[in-house]
N, C-alpha and C positions, 0 to 999 in steps of 0.2 A: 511825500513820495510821488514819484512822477508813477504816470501809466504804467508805462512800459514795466515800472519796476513792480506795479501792483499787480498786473497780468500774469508776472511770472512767480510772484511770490503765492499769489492764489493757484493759480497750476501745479506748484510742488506742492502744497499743503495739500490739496484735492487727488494727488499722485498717492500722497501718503495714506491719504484717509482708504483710498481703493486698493491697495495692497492690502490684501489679507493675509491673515496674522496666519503664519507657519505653524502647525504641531509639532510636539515631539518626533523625529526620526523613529520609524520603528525596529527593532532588535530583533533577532532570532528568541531570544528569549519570553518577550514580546508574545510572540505569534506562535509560538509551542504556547504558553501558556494557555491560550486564548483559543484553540485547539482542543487542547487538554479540557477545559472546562465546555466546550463545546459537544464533546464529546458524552460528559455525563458527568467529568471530575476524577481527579487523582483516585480518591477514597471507593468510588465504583470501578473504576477499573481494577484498581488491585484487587477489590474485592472476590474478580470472576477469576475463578484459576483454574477452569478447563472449559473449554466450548466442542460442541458438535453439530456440526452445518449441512443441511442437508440442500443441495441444489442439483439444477439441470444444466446444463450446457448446450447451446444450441451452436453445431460447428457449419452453418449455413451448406453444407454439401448434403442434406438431406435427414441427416440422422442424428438423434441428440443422448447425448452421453451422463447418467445419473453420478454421483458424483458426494461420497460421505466424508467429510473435513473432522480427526481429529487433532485438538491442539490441550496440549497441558504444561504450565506455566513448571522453569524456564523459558525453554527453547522446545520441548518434542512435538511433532508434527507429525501424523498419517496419514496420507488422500486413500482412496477405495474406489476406482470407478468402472464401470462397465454399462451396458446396454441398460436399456428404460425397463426393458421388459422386467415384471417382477420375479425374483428366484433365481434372474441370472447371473451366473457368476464374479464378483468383483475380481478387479486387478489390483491390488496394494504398493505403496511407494511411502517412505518414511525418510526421518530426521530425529535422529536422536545425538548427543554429545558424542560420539565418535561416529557416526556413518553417516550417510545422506545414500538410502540405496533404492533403486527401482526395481518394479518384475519383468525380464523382457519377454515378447512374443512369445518363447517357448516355456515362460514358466522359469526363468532361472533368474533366480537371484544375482543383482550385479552391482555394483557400490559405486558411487559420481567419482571423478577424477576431480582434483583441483582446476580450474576455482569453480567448476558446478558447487562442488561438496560445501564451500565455504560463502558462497550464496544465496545454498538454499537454506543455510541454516540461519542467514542473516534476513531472508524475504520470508522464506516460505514459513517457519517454525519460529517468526520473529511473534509473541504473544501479541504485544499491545500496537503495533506501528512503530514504523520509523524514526516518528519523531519522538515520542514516549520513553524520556528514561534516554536521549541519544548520546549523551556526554559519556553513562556511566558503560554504555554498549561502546565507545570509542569510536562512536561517529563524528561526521566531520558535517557541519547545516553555516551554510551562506545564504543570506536575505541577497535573491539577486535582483527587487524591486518587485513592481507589478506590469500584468500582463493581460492586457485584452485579449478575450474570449467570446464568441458568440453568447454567453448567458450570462456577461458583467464581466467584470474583472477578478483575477485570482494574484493572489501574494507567490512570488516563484522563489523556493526556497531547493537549493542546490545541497543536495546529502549525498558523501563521499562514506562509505562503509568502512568500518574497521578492517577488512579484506582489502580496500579498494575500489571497490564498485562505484558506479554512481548514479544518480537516479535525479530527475527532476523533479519535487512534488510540487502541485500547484493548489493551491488551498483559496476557498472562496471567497473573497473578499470581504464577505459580511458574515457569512455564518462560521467559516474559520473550518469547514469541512473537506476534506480532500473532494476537488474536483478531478484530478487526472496524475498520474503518473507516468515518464517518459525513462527510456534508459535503454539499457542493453542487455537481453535475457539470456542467460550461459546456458545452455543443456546441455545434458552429458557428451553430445555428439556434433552441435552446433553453436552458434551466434546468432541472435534477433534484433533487431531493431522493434521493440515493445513501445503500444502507447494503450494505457489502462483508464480508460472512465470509469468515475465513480457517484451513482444515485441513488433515490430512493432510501434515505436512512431512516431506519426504525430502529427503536428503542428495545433492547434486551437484557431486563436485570439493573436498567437505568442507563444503560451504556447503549451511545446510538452504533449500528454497525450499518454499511452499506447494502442494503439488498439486490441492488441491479448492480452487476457489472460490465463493461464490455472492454474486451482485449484485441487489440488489433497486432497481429506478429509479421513482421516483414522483411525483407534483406537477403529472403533468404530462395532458394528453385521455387517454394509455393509461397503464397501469401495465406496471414490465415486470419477470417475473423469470426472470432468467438463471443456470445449473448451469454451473460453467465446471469440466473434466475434462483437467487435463494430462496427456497422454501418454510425451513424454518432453521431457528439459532436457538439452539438449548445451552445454558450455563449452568457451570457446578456439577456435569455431570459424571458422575463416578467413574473414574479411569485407573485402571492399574499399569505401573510403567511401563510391562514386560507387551504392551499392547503398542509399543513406540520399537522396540528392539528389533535388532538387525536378524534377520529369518537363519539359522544356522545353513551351513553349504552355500553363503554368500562370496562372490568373486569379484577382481576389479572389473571397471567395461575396459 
C-alpha cells in the first residue's frame, strides 16, 4: 500500500474511532417518565389527594399578600388571600367542575368567562402538573429539544392543553424538575405574557414540591413581578367538597 493511501486509510479509521457513539433520541414519554419519578413516583403521588399550601407573596411595590391554597384531587381548587396582618380578612376565588369564579373589590361573587374558566381549571385546579397523567387530561407534549439556561441546560417540552392553551415547560436536565414555565396567562379581564421559575424543592409525603417561586407577568399597562415564598405544604388534609363550591348569588364578569 503506498503512502498516500495509508495516510488516508489511518485518518478514516481514527475519524471513526473519534465519533462518539449516539444515544437513543429521547421521547416525551421519556422525560415525563423520568419527571414522574423525580418527583417522588406514580404510587406517591396518587397517594396525596388533597394539599394546603400556605405562603407569602411578595408583590415588590412594598406590600406582601398571605395567601392559603386549597386543592383536592380531581380538579378543585380554592386560593384565600389577603394582607399579612393576622385576623385580616381573606378574599376567596375557586375552581370546581362547573365554575371557575372570583370575589371582586366589592364583595361580589363573579364567574370567569371562557377561556379564563377553562384555564384555570386546566393550570390552577390541575392536582399533579402538566405533565402527570397528560394524555388521559387530552393534552398535547412536543420534545422541542434542549435549551441553554444560565444554571445548565433544560429539556423544552411544548404542552398544548385540552382547551388550547399553551405553555412552555422546561425541565432540568439532570434532575428532570421543572425549571421555568413560559406561555400566556388569561384573566378574567386580560392577557399576560407569563414566565414562572421554579426552586427550592422539598419533600412532602415523599412527593418533592417547589417551595420558591417566582412569576414575572407582562404585556400588559403594568409589569408585575411576583416572589412567591411557601411556608408550609400539608397533605391528606381533610376537605369537604362544599369547601370548593361556587358562593350562591354568583354572576358572570
Amino acid at each position: 500500500m503506498g503512502s498516500s493511501h495509508l495516510v488516508r486509510a489511518c485518518l478514516g479509521a481514527a475519524a471513526l474511532v473519534c465519533i462518539p457513539a449516539l444515544g437513543p433520541a429521547q421521547t416525551v414519554d421519556d422525560i415525563v417518565s423520568k419527571h414522574i419519578e423525580a418527583r417522588g413516583g406514580m404510587d406517591k403521588i396518587k397517594a396525596i389527594q388533597t394539599l394546603k399550601i400556605a405562603r407569602t407573596i411578595a408583590t415588590g411595590i412594598g406590600n406582601n399578600v398571605r395567601v392559603i391554597v386549597y386543592k383536592k384531587r380531581p380538579n378543585l381548587y380554592r386560593g384565600e388571600q389577603g394582607p399579612t396582618t393576622p385576623g385580616a380578612p381573606m378574599t376567596p376565588r375557586g375552581v370546581n367542575a362547573e365554575d371557575a369564579w372570583d370575589t371582586d373589590q366589592g364583595g361580589k361573587i363573579v364567574l370567569r368567562p371562557e377561556p379564563s374558566e377553562s384555564e384555570s381549571r386546566e393550570f390552577d385546579a390541575d392536582f399533579d402538573g402538566l405533565l402527570v397523567d397528560w394524555k388521559e387530561k387530552g393534552h398535547t407534549v412536543t420534545y422541542e429539544g434542549r435549551e441553554p439556561m444560565p444554571a445548565g441546560d433544560a429539556l423544552k417540552l411544548k404542552v398544548t392543553t385540552k382547551s388550547g392553551a399553551e405553555r412552555l415547560v422546561y425541565l432540568d436536565a439532570t434532575t428532570y424538575l421543572d425549571r421555568r414555565h413560559t406561555g400566556v396567562l388569561t384573566l378574567p379581564n386580560a392577557r399576560r405574557d407569563v414566565v414562572i421559575d421554579f426552586s427550592n424543592w422539598q419533600e412532602v409525603s415523599g412527593v418533592k414540591f417547589p417551595f420558591d417561586i417566582n412569576e414575572d407577568r407582562t404585556g400588559g399597562p403594568i409589569a408585575q413581578s411576583l416572589v412567591i415564598y411557601t411556608e408550609k405544604i400539608e397533605a391528606n388534609v381533610p376537605m369537604d367538597d362544599s369547601l370548593f363550591a361556587t358562593p350562591k348569588g354568583s354572576s358572570p364578569n
